[in-house]
C-alpha positions in Angstrom: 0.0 0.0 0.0 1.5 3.1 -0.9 1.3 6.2 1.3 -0.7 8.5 -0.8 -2.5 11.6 0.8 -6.0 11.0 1.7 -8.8 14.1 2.3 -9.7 14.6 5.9 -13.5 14.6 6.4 -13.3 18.4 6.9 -10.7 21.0 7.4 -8.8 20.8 10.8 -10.5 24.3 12.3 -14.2 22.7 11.4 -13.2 19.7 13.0 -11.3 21.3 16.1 -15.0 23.3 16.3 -16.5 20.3 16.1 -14.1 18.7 18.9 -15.3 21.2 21.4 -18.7 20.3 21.5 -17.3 16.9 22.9 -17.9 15.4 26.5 -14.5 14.4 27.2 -15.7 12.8 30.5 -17.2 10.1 28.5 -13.8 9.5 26.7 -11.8 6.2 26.7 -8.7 7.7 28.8 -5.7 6.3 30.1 -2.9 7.9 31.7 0.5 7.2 33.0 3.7 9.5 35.4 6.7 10.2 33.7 9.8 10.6 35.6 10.6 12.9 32.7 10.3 16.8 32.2 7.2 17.4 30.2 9.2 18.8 27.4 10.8 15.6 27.0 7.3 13.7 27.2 6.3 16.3 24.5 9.4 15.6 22.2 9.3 11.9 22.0 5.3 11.7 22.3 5.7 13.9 19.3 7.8 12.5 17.1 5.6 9.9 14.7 8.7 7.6 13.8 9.0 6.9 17.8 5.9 4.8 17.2 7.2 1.8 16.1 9.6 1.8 19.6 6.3 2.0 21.8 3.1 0.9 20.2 1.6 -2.7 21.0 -1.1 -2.0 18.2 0.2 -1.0 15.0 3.6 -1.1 13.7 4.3 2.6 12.1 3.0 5.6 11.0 4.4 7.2 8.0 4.3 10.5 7.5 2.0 11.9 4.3 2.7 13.7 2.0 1.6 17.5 2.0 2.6 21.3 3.1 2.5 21.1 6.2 5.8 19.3 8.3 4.4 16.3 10.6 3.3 17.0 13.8 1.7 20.6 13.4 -1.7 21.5 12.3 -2.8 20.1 9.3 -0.1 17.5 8.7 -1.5 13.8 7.6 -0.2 10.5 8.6 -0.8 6.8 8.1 -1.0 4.0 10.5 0.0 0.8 9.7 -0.7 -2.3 11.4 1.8 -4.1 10.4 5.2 -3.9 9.2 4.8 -5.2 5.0 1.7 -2.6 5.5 -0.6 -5.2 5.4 -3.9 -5.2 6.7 -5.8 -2.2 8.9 -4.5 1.2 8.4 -6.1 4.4 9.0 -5.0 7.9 8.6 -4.7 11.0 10.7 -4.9 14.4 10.6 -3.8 17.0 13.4 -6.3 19.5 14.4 -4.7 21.3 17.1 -1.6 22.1 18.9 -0.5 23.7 21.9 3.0 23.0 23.0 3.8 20.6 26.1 0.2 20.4 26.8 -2.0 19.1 24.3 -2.5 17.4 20.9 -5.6 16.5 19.1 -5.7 14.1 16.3 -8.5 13.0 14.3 -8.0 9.2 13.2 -10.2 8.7 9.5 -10.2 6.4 6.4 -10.1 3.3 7.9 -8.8 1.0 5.5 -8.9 -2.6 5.0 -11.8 -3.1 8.4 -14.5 -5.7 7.6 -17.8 -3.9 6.7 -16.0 -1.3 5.3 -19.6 0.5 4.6 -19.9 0.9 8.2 -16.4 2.7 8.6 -16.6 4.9 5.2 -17.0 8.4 6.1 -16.5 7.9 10.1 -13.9 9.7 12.4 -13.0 9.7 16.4 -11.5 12.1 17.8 -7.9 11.8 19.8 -6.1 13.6 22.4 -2.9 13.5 23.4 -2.9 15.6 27.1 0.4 16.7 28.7 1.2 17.8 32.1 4.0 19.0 33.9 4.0 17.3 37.6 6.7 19.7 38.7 9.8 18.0 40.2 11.1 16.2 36.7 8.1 14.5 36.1 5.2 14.7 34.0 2.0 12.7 33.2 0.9 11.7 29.8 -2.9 11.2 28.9 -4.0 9.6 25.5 -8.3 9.8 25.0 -10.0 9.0 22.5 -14.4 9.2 21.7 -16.7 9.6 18.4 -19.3 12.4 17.7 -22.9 12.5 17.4 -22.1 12.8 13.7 -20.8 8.9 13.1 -23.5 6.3 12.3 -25.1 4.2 15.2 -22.9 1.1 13.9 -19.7 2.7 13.9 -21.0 4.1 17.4 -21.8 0.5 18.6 -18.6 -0.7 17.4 -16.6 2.0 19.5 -18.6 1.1 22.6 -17.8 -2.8 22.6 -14.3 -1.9 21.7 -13.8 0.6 24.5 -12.0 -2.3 27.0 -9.7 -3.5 24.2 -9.3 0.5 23.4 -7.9 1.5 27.0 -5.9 -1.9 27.6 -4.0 -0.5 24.2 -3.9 2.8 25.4 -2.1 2.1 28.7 0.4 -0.6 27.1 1.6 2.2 25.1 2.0 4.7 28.0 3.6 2.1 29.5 6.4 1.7 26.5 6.3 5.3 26.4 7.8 5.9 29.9 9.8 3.0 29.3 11.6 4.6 26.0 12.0 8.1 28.2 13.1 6.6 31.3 15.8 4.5 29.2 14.1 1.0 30.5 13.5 -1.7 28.8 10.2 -2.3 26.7 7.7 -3.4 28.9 5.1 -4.7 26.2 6.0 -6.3 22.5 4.0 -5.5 19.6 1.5 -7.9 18.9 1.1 -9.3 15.4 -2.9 -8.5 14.2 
């Protein structure tokens, strides 16, 4: 599968409007301390070719193609579950910034999921929340939801996935510290 540039399902201020009509509270959300100075958490957390060293779900992300330099406001990237890009993937776009404190991400164009008809034209929202702890330390905070806008499929889907969801979620965190305090892995990828 090559990494050509897909649309986002609107431009990243509708969708960042669109975020904020969210109940976060109702979120999948995970969270884990760093012993690490947020801007350290923000540097690694940042970088999208880090992902292969932490995630337990998909193998890479690949930058896309476009203006805009990865990790800032409008730059696109593809996931891929595996390594031969192979199977699921699913695309991102980056709605909004703010510098050692906050990312959002919406994930789009999932490709290669059975009953495709119910994924075309759905979107979840992601957040990546960063806090400084004071003292060297830091906590990281990865959430993720849908919007009133996806179908009541897709919406059902999310719901019965939401366990599997945070379990992924926290073995990432949990790689994440690991990489940043210079540990050792503490969860392998797991082939899908």
């Amino acid at each position: 599968m090559s990494a050509q540039t897909s649309n986002p399902p609107k431009s990243p201020s509708l969708l960042l409007e669109e975020s904020k009509k969210i109940n976060w509270d109702e979120a999948v959300s995970e969270s884990v301390t760093i012993e690490a100075p947020v801007a350290e958490t923000w540097a690694y957390a940042s970088n999208s070719l880090e992902a292969i060293n932490w995630s337990v779900y998909f193998d890479h992300i690949s930058p896309l193609p476009g203006p805009v330099a990865d990790g800032q406001v409008g730059s696109l990237r593809r996931c891929f579950r595996n390594k031969d890009e192979s199977g699921y993937a699913w695309d991102e776009v980056i709605i909004n910034v703010e510098p050692l404190k906050l990312r959002q991400i919406v994930t789009y164009n999932f490709i290669n999921y059975p009953f495709s008809v119910i994924h075309d034209g759905q979107y979840v929202f992601v957040r990546q929340i960063y806090e400084d702890l004071g003292e060297g330390r830091s906590r990281l905070t990865f959430q993720t939801t849908t919007h009133k806008g996806n179908n009541p499929f897709f919406k059902f889907i999310f719901w019965i996935s939401r366990k599997e969801t945070g379990d992924i979620f926290q073995k990432n965190l949990m790689n994440i510290k690991a990489a940043i305090e210079k540990t050792p892995r503490v969860f392998p990828w797991v082939a899908g």
